[in-house]
VOVO-336178 format. One record per residue (C-alpha): residue number from 1; chain; x, y, z. Coordinates in steps of 0.001 Angstrom, whole numbers. Layout:
<recs>
(NUM,'A',(X,Y,Z))
...
</recs>
This chain:
<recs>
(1,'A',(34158,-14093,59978))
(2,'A',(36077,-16440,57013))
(3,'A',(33347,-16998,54271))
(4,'A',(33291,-20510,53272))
(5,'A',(30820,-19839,50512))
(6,'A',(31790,-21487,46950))
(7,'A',(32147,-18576,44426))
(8,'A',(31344,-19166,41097))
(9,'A',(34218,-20495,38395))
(10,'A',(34052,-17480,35987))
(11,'A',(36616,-18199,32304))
(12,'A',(38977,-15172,32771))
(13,'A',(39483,-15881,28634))
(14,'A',(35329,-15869,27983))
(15,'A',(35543,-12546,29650))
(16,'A',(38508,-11101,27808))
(17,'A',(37068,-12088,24361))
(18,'A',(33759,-10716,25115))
(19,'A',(35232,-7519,26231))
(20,'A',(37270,-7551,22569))
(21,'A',(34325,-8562,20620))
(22,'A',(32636,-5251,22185))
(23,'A',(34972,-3320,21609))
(24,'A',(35779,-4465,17934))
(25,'A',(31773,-4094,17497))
(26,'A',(31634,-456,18719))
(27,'A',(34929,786,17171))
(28,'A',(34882,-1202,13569))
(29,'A',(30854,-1795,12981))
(30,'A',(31665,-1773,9162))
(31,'A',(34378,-4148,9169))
(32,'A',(32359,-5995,11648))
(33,'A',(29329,-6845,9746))
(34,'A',(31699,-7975,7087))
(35,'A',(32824,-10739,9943))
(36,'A',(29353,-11515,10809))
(37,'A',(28315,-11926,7092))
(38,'A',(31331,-14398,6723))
(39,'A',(30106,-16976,9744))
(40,'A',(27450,-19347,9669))
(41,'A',(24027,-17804,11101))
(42,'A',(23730,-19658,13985))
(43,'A',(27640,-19287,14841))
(44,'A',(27016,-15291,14433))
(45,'A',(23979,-15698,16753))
(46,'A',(26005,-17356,19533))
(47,'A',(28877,-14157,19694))
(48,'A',(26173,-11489,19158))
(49,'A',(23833,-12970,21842))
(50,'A',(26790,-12525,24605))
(51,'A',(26527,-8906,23451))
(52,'A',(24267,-5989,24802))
(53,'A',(22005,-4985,22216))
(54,'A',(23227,-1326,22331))
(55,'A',(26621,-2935,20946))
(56,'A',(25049,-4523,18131))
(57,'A',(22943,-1791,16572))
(58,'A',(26003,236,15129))
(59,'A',(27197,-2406,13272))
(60,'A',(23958,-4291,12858))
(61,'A',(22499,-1551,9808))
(62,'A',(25846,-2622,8175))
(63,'A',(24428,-5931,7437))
(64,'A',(23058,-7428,3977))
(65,'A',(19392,-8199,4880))
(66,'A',(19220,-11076,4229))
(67,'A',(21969,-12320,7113))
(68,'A',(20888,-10184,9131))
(69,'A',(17080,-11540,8804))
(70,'A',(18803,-15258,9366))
(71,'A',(20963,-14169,12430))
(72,'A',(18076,-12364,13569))
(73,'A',(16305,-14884,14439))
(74,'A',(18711,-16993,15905))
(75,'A',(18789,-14461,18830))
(76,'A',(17461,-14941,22158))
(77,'A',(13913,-13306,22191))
(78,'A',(14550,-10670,24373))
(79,'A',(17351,-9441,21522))
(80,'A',(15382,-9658,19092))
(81,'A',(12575,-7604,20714))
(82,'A',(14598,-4799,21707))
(83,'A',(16556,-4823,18439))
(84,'A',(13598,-4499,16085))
(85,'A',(12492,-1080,18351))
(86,'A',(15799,477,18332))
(87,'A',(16900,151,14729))
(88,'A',(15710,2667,12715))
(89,'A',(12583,1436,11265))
(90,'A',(13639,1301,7369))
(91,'A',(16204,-735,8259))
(92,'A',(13686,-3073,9948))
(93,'A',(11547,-2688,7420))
(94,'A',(14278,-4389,4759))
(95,'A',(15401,-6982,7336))
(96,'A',(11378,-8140,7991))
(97,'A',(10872,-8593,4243))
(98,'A',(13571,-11101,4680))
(99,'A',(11460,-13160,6271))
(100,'A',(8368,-15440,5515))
(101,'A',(4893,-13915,6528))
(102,'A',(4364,-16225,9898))
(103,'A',(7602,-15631,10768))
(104,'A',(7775,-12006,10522))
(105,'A',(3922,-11985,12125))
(106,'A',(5468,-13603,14712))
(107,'A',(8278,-10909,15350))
(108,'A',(6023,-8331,15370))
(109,'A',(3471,-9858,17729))
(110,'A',(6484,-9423,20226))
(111,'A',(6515,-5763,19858))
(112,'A',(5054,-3044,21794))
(113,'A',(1895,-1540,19786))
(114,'A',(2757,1536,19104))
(115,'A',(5977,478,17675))
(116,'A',(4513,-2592,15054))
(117,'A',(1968,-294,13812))
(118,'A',(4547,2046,12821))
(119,'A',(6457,-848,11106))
(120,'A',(3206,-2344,9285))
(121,'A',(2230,864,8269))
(122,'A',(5787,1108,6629))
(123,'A',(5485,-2221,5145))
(124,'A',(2082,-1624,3713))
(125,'A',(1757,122,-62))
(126,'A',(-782,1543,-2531))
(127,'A',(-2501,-996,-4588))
(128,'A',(-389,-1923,-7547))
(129,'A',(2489,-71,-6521))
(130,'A',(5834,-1028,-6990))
(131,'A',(5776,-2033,-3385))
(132,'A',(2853,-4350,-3663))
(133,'A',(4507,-5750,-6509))
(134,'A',(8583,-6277,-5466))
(135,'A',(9983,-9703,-4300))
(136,'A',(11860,-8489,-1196))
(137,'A',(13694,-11572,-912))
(138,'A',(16292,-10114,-2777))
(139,'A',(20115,-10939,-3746))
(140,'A',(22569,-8413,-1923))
(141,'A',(25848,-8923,-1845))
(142,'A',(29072,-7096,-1113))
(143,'A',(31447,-6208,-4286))
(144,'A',(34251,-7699,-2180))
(145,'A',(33091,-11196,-1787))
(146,'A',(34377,-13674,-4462))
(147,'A',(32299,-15882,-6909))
(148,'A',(33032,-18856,-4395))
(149,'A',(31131,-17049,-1771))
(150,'A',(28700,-16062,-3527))
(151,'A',(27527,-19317,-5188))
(152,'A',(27312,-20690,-1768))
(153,'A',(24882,-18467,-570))
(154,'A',(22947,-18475,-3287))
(155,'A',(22623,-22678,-3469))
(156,'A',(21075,-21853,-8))
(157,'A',(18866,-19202,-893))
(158,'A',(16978,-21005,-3888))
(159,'A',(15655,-18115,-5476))
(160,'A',(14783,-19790,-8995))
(161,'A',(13302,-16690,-10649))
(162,'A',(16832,-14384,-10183))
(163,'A',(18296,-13019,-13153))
(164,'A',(21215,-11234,-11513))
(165,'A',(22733,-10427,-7393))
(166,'A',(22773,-6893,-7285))
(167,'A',(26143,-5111,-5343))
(168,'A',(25371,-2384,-2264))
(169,'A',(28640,-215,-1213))
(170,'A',(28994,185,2919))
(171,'A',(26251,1961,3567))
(172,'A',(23920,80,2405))
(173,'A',(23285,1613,-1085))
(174,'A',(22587,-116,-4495))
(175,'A',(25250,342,-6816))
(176,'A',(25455,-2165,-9666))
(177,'A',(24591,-5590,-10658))
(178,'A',(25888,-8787,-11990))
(179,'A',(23791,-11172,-13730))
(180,'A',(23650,-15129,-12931))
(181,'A',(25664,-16284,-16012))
(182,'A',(28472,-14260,-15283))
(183,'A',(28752,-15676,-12014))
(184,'A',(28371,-19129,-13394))
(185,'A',(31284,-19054,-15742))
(186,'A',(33813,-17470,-13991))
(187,'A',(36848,-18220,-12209))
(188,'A',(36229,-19269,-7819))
(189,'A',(38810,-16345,-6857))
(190,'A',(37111,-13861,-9194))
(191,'A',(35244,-10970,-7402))
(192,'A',(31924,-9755,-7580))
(193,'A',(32901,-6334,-8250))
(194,'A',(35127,-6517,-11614))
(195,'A',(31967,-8337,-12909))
(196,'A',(29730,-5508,-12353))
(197,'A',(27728,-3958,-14774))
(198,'A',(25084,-309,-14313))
(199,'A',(21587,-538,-12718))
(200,'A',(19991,1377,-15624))
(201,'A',(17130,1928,-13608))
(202,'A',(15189,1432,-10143))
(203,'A',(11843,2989,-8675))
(204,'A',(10816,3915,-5492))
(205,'A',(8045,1686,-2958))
(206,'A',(4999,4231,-4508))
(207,'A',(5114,4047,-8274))
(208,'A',(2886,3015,-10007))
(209,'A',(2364,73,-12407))
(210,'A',(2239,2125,-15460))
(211,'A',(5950,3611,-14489))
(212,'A',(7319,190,-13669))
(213,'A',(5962,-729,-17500))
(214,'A',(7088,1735,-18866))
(215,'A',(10809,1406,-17307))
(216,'A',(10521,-2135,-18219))
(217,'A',(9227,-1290,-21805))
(218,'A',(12438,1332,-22496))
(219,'A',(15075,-217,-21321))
(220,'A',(13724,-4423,-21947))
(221,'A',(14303,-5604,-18156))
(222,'A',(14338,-8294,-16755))
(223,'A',(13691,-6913,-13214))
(224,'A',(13460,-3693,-11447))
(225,'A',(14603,-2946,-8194))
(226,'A',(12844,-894,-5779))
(227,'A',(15133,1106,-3669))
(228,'A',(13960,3463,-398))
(229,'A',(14034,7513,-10))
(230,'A',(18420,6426,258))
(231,'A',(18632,4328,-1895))
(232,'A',(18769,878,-384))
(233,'A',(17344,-2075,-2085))
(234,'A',(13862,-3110,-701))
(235,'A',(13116,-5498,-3180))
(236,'A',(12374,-6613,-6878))
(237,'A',(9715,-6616,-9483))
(238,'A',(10390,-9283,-11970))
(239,'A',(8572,-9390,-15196))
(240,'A',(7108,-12395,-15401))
(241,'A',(5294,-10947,-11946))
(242,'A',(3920,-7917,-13665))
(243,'A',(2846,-9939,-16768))
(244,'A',(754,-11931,-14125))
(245,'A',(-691,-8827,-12489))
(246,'A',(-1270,-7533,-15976))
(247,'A',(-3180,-10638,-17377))
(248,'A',(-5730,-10959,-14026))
(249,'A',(-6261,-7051,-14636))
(250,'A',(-7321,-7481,-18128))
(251,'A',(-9337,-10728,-17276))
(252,'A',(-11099,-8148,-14343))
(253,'A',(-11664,-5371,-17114))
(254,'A',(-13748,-8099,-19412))
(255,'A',(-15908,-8735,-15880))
(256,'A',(-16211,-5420,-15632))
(257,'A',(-17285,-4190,-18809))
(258,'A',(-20286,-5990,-18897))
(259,'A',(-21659,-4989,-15494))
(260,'A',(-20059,-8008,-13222))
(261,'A',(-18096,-7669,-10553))
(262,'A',(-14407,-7705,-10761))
(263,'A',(-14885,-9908,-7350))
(264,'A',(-16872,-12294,-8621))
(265,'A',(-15536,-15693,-9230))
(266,'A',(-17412,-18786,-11207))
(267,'A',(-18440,-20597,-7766))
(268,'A',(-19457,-17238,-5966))
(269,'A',(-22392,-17268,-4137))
(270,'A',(-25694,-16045,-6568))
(271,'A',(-26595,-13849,-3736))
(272,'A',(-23282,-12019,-4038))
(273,'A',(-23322,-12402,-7801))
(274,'A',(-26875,-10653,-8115))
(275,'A',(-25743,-7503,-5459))
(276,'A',(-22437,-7249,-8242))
(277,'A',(-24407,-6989,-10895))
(278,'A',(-28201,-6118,-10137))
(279,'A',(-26894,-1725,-9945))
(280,'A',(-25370,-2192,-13296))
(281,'A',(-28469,-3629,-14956))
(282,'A',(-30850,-1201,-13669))
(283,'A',(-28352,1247,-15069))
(284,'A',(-28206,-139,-18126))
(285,'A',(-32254,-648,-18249))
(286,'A',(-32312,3402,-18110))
(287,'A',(-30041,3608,-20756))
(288,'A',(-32751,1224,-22563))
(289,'A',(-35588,3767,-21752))
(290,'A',(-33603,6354,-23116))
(291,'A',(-32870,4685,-26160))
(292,'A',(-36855,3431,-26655))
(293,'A',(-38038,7305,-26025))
(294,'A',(-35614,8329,-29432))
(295,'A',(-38223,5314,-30967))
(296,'A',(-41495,6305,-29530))
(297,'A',(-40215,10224,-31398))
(298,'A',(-40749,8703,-34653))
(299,'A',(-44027,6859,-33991))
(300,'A',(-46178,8278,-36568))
(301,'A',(-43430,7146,-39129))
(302,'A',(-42801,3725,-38205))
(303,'A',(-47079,3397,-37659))
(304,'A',(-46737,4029,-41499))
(305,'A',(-43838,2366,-42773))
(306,'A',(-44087,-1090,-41102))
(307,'A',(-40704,-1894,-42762))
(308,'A',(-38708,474,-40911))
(309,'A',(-39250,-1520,-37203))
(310,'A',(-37423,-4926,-39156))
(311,'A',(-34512,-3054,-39968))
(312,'A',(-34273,-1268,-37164))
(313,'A',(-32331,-4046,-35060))
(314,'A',(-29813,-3994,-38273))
(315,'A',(-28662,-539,-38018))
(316,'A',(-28609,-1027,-34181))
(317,'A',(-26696,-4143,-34091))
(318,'A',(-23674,-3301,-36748))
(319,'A',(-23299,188,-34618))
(320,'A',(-22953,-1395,-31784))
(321,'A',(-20511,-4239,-33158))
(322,'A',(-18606,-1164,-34468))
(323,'A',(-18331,501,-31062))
(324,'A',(-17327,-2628,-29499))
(325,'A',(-14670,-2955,-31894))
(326,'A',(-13348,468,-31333))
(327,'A',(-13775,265,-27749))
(328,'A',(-11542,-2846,-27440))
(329,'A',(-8337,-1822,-29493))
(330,'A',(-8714,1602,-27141))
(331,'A',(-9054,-242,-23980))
(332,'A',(-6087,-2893,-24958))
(333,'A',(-3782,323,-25975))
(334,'A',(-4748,2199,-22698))
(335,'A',(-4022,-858,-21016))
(336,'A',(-348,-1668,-22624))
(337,'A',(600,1957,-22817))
(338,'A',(510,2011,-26380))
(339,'A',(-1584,5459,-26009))
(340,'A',(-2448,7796,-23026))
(341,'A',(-5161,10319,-22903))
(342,'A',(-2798,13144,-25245))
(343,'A',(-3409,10215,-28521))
(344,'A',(-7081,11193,-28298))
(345,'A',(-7296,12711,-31421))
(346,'A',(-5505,10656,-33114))
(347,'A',(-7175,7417,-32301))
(348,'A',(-10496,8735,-32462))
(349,'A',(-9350,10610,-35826))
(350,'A',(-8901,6492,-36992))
(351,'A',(-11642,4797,-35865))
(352,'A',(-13689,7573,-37356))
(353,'A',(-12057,6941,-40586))
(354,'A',(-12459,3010,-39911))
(355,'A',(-16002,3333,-39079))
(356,'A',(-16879,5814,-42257))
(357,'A',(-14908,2969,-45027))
(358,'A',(-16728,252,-43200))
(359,'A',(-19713,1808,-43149))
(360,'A',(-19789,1926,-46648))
(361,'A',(-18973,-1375,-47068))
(362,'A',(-21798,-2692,-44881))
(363,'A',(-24146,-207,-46526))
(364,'A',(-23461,-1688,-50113))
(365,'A',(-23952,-5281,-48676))
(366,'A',(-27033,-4251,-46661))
(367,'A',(-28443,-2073,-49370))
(368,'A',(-28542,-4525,-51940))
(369,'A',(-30057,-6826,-49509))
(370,'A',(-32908,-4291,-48947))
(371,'A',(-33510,-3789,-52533))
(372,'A',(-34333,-7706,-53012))
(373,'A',(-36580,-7874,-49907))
(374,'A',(-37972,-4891,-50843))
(375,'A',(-37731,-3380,-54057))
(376,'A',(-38065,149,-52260))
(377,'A',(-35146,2579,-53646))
(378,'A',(-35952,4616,-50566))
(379,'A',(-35724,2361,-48218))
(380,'A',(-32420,1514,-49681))
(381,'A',(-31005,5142,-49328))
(382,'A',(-32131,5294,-45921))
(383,'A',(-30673,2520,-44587))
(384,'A',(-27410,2991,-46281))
(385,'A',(-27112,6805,-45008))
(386,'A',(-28099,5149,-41736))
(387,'A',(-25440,3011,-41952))
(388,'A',(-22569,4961,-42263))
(389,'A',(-23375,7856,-39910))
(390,'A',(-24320,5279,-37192))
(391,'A',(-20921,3180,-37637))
(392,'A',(-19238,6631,-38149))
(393,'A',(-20465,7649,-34617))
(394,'A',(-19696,4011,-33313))
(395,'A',(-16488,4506,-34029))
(396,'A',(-16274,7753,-32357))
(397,'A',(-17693,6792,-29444))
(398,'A',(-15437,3513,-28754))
(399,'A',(-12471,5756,-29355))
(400,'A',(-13190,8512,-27321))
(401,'A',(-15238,7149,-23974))
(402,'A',(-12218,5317,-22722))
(403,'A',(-10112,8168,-22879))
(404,'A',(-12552,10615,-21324))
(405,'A',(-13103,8264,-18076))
(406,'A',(-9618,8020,-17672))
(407,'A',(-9094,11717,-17801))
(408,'A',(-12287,12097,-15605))
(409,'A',(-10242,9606,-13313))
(410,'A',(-12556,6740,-13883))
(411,'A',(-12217,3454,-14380))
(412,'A',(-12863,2869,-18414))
(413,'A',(-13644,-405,-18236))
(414,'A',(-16349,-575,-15436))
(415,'A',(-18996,2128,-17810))
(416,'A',(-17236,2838,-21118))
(417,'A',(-19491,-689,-22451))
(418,'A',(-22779,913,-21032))
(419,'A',(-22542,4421,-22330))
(420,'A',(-21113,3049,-25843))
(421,'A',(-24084,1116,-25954))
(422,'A',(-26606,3995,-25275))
(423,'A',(-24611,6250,-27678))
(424,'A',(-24747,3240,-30455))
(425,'A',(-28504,3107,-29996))
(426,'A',(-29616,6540,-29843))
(427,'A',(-27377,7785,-32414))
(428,'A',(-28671,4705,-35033))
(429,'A',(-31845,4923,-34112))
(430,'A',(-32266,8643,-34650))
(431,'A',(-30555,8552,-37732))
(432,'A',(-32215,5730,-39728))
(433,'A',(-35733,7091,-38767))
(434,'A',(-34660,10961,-39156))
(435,'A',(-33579,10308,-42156))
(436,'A',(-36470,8162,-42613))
(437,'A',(-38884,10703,-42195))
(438,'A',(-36877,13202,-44253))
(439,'A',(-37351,10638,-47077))
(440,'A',(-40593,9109,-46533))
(441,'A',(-41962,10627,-49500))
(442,'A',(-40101,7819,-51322))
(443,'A',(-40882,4966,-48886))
</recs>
């Protein structure tokens, strides 16, 4: 029997140049994402979504992230589902950061579970590590392409805060950089690559913020980039964005070193400002205690020398302005990396030495004070030996607790202000009336 059905007009020439567009995909990836990277994001889209996605992934971890992140999601959904599970998840990893956080939410919502908790779990990092830090919307470009090229992707990107593109070879890997002005004054035909200059340094995803200062500190960056286990760019760390971190971590240590919460915020709630902060006083009432029992020692002597409980507070208070001193120029060098925990002795070797020549200052001042309210030489010797030993041990004690917490692992600024206190006290308080009763046959 003669079929009379209509058959379906199929373009012999849509079929042939599909069939070549495979073929140049499978054989000549490299060269391939080089084509792709040259077209217009959605005109890329349209060729690759005529392709299987097995064709694609070859050339497709050829790409600079940031077209592929654009072409990407320009794809019909079911493309871009199966292309996310196939690649290898670094690569996905570099092309998601790409993207804006609904839009990469979005994309991974699509996923099967097992397969976007691997990916978050790859895009999550330690707390101020370098890949907490990193702006992965980052400037790769090829060393081929010319400054014309470049400049027009990078009206369209917008980034305000670059300093430089930085170069990857075929595979992906950083090589060099070349900063903005370079590109700005030179010639349309020029390429990127005879304008190239060293990447002096990068870091991997997990280091920490003290490397990434300390990288900026030697070689006086202007940003770091933060390359994977081979060496592919993930992102960068500007420095304005670590100053930033840097000044809301300081503002959080002077919360914490008087007993508040680094949470807490001016409008907080007062029930969640008393459960910050009510531990820390009852800590620091024990401390108190501790400090009254050295008093209640020398009872008998204060009972008889009346004098010695109004200068009390005075030895008390200069220690303890002393120790705050001391414990402030510590924390600020701990926290800039001017010293680490091997400067011990040499820091608390100063403020010992800065607390002994003040001290004897103060005790001049205080002692000739004494004398006029009191015309007791005594009293003037023991205040004035009181003096010095107490801002003598203030110093110590502001010097050295920082360091030990941070060797112990601690963090110095949530108990180093506590303990200096109790040392200040006890220490000044067991001097002036020691010494007080050593001497009281001249009160």
């Amino acid at each position: 029997m003669e079929n009379n059905a209509v058959q379906p007009i199929v373009d012999p020439a849509a079929g042939v140049d599909a069939a070549l567009t495979r073929k140049f995909l499978l054989d000549y990836p490299r060269d391939a994402a080089l084509k792709i990277e040259a077209m217009a994001p959605a005109e890329a889209a349209e060729v690759l979504a005529l392709q299987p996605v097995y064709v694609l992934l070859p050339m497709w971890k050829y790409l600079m992230p940031s077209a592929a992140s654009e072409t990407l999601g320009l794809l019909p959904a079911s493309h871009i589902r199966e292309l996310l599970a196939e690649l290898p998840p670094q690569d996905t990893v570099r092309m998601l950061g790409q993207l804006d956080d609904d839009k990469r939410e979005q994309m991974l919502q699509e996923l099967a579970e097992p397969v976007r908790n691997e990916l978050a779990s790859l895009m999550s990092y330690p707390e101020n590590s370098a890949g907490r830090l990193m702006d992965t919307r980052t400037l790769a470009f090829h060393g081929e392409m010319t400054i014309a090229e470049t400049l027009k992707i990078l009206r369209k990107g917008q980034l305000k805060t670059a300093r430089a593109v930085f170069l990857m070879d075929s595979d992906g890997r950083l090589t060099a950089k070349v900063f903005l002005q370079d590109i700005a004054i030179s010639e349309p035909q020029i390429t990127l690559s005879s304008l190239a200059q060293p990447v002096v340094a990068v870091v991997p995803s997990t280091a920490g913020r003290e490397e990434i200062s300390e990288l900026f500190e030697k070689h006086q960056l202007f940003d770091l980039p933060v390359v994977d286990i081979d060496q592919r760019l993930l992102g960068i760390i500007n420095h304005n964005s670590l100053v930033q971190v840097s000044q809301e971590d300081m503002s959080s240590d002077v919360l914490a070193m008087v007993g508040a919460s680094r949470e807490e915020r001016a409008l907080s709630s007062p029930m969640f400002a008393v459960k910050k902060r009510m531990p820390w006083l009852q800590i620091n009432l024990l401390t108190a205690f501790l400090a009254a029992s050295v008093v209640g020692l020398f009872e008998s002597t204060i009972a008889s020398f009346t004098a010695l409980a109004v200068l009390l507070p005075v030895v008390a208070g200069q220690s303890g302005n002393a120790g705050a001193q001391a414990l402030a120029v510590t924390m600020r060098g701990l926290a800039l990396r001017e010293i680490t925990i091997r400067h011990w002795f040499r820091v608390m070797f100063k403020e010992v030495r800065v607390g002994f020549m003040n001290g004897l200052g103060i005790a001049v001042t205080c002692g000739i004070g004494v004398f006029l309210w009191s015309q007791s030489i005594g009293l003037v010797l023991v205040i004035c030996s009181a003096m010095v030993l107490a801002m003598v041990a203030a110093g110590f004690a502001g010097a050295v607790v920082p360091i030990v917490l941070v060797r112990m692992g601690q963090d110095p600024a949530q108990a180093s202000s506590i303990i200096l206190t109790t040392v200040t006290d006890i220490i000044g308080f067991f001097a002036f009336l020691g010494i007080a009763t050593l001497l009281s046959g001249m009160l």
